[in-house]
N, C-alpha and C positions, 0 to 999 in steps of 0.2 A: 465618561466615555470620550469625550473630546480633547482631556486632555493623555488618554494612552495613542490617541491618534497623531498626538506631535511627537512623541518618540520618533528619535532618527532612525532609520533605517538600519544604516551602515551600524549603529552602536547594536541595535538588536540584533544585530548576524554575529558580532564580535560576539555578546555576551551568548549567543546559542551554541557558537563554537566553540567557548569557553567551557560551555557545562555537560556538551557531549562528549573532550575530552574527558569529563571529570568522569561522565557518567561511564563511561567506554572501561575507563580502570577501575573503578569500581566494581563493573561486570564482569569484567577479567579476573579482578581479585578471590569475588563473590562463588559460590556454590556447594556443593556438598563436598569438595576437596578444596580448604582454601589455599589460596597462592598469595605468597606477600609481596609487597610492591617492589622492591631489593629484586626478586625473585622474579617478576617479571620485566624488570627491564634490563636483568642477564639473562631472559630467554630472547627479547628482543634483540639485541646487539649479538648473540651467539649465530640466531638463525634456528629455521626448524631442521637441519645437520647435524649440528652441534649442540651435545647434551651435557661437554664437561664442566664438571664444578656446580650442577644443579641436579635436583632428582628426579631419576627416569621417569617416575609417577608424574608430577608434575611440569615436565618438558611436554611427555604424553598428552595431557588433558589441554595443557594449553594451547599446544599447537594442533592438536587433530579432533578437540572438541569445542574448548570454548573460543577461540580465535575466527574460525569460519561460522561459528552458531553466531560472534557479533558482529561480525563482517556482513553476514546474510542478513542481520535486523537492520542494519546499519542500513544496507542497499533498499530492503524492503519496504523498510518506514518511509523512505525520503521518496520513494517511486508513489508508493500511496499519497502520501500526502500532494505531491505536486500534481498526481492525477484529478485529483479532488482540486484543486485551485483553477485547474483547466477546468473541469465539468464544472463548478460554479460560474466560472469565468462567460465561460460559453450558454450556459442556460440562462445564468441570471437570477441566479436561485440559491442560495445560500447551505436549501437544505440537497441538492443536488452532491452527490460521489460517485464514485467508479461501480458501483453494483448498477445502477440507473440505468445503465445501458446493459448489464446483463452477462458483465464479462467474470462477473465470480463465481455465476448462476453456469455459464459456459464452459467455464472451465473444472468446476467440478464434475459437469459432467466427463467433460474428455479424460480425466484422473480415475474415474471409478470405469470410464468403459479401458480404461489401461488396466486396473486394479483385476478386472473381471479374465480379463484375456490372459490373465497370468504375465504380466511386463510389468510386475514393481521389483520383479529379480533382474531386471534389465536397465544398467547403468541409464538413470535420469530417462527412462521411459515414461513414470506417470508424468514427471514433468513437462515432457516434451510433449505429449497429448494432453495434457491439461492446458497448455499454451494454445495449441492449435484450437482447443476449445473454446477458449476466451476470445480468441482472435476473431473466428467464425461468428459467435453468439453477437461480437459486436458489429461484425457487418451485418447481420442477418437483421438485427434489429434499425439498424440506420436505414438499410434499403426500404424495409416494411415501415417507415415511417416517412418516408419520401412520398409526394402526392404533386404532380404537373412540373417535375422537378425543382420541387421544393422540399426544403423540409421542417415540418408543424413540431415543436417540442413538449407540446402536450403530446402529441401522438408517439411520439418517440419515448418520451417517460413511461408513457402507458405501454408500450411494446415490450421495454424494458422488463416492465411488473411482470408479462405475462411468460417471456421468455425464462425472468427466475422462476415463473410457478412450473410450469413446464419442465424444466433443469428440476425442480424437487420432483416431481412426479418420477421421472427418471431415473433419478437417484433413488429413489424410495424402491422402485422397480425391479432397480439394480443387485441392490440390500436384501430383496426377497426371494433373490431367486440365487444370490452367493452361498460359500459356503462359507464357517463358521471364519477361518483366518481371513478370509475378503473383507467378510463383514467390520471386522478389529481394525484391518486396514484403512477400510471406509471411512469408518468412524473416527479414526485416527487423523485423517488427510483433511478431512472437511470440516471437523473443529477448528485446525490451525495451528500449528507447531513449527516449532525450530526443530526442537530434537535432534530429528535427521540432517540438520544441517553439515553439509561438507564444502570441499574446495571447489569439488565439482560443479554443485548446485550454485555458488558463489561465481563459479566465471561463467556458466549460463545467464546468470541475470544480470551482472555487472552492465559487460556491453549492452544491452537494452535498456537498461536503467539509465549508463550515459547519453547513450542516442537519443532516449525520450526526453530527458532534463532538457538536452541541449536543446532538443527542438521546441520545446516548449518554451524557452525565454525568446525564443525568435517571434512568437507570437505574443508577446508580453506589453506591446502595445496596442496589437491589431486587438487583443480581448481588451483594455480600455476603453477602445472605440466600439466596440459592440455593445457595451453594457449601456450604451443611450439609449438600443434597439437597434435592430434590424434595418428600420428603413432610413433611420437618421447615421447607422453605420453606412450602407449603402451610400448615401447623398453625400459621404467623404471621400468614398473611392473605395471600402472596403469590399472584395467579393467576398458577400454571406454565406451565401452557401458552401463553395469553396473551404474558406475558410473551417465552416464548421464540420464536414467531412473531412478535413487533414488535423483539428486540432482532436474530432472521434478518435481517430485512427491512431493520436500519440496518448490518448487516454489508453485504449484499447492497447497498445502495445507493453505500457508501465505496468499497468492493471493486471494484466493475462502472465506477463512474466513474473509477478511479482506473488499472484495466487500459485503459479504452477510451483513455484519454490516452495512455499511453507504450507498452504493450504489458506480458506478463508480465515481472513486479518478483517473484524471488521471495522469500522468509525474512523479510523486513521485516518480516510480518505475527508472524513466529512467532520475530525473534530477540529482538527490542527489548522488546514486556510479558516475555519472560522473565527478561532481567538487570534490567530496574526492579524486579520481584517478588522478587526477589533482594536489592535493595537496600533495596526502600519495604515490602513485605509483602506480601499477600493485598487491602490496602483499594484498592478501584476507582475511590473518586475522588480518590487519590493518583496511581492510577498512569496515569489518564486523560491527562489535560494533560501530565505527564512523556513518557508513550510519545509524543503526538503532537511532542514537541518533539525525542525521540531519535529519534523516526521519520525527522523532516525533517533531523536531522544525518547519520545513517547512510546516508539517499537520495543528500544531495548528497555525503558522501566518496565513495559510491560514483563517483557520475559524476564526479568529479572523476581520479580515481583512473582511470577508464573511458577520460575524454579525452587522460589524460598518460602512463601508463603505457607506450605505443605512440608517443606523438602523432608525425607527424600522424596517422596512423590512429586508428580509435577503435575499444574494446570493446564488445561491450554490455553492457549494464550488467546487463539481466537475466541473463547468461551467469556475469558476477563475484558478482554476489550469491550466485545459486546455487554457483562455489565457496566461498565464504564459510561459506554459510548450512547447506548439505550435512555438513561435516565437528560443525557447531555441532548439529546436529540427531540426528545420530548418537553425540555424545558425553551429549546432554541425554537420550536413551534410553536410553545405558548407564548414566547416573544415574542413572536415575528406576529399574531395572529391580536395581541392586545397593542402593538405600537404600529402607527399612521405612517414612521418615514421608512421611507427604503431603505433595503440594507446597505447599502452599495453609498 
């Protein structure tokens, strides 16, 4: 273990950069129509305009399916993951991601009460209430965990549980009283897919994806000062509280755009900072950039994996991550629960 912690930093961003191009063309290449590499990178340099000298079929699928389906993992993974490095960051907790505060619980719900009103024929309507969902869930839960303005993170974890049980209740509610194509819809959205990925749904989440990145490396020192504690942060100048309401609220922004796009994604958030942390250490503006880049490699193997495994049929992807991510999570608790040092 000690010695993946000397690994340079800088080498392991190269090499992550290196294998998401690999993996990126690969995906490109990859699915039930294949496209050879010659072939995509004269659709590259033609443009999605220009289709001379290649086949209509294949100009089609790459630019209006698979190009914005990796574009979208691309964004998705890397938001998940960096939100996950801020909520460990900030808790102190390893086994801590972006559902903990309730924003995948939230935002499914706002997608199904879109689904129910009849607005999934409405250009990025389930999206745009699935967002506003996630947003809400995560302030509803920071407020209700706030006490003499403070706020307890046990209590906030615990608010979290309840506000996802609640978000199933509701969904469940939702499902019973639909009619059969809702139901399919449902079911479809909150498993977790790309599928539907388009340009559209890709420049919805971009910008929010960059704003959040960005602002999360802003705090990439102040969460090394936190992780002594609260009151030994404090006695350096750090405002806690502060702090931990503006770094909620870029969790809750990455998190909520990044469900509203594809639907529940889950472990992303909580596999990826834990093997970087593994590797890079404890420092957050190592493992920032890192996570966002195994973020977006782990997204698209998944889907990749998702569309070929079966093909033609497809997985969902949120279905595989969760086995994935399930057994990885339960083995990092039996860690954490049989070894004496801290993660950190």
């Amino acid at each position: 273990m000690n010695e993946l912690r000397r690994l340079n930093p800088k080498f392991v961003a190269v090499v992550l950069a290196i294998a998401l191009v690999v993996v990126t063309v690969n995906a490109l290449s990859t699915g039930a129509y294949t496209i050879q590499f010659g072939e995509i990178l004269k659709l590259l340099f033609q443009g999605p305009s220009n289709s001379a000298g290649v086949d209509s079929v294949s100009h089609s699928v790459f630019w209006n399916v698979r190009l914005p389906r990796i574009a979208l993992a691309v964004v998705v993974g890397a938001s998940l993951a960096v939100a996950g490095v801020v909520m460990q960051g900030v808790f102190r907790n390893p086994l801590a991601e972006p559902a903990t505060v309730g924003v995948s619980g939230g935002a499914a719900v706002g997608a199904v009460i879109a689904i129910i009103l009849g607005l999934s024929k409405v250009t990025l309507g389930v999206q745009v209430f699935a967002f506003i969902g996630g947003t809400l869930a995560t302030a509803v839960v920071y407020g209700l965990s706030r006490v003499d303005g403070k706020t307890d993170i046990v209590t906030l974890i615990l608010t979290g549980i309840a506000i996802n049980a609640l978000s199933g209740a509701l969904i469940g509610l939702a499902v019973f009283i639909a009619d059969d194509d809702q139901i399919r819809t449902v079911t479809f959205w909150s498993l977790g897919s790309l599928g539907l990925a388009t340009w559209r749904a890709v420049a919805m989440v971009l910008p929010l994806a960059i704003i959040g990145i960005a602002l999360s490396t802003r705090f990439a020192r102040t969460l090394d000062l936190m992780a002594l504690g609260d009151r030994s942060a404090g006695h350096v100048g750090v405002p806690v509280e502060r702090v931990r309401l503006q770094t909620i609220a870029i969790v809750g922004l990455l998190a909520s755009s990044a469900v509203a796009a594809t639907g529940i994604i889950a472990f992303v958030g909580l596999i990826v900072p834990h093997i970087l942390r593994l590797v890079l250490g404890p420092k957050h503006r190592d493992l920032l950039w890192s996570s966002a880049l195994l973020g977006a490699i782990v997204t698209l193997l998944a889907d990749l994996a998702a569309r070929t495994l079966l093909s033609p049929a497809e997985l969902p992807l949120g279905v595989l991550t969760a086995l994935i991510g399930a057994p990885f999570f339960l083995w990092l608790l039996r860690k954490m629960r049989s070894s004496e040092t801290s993660w950190s």
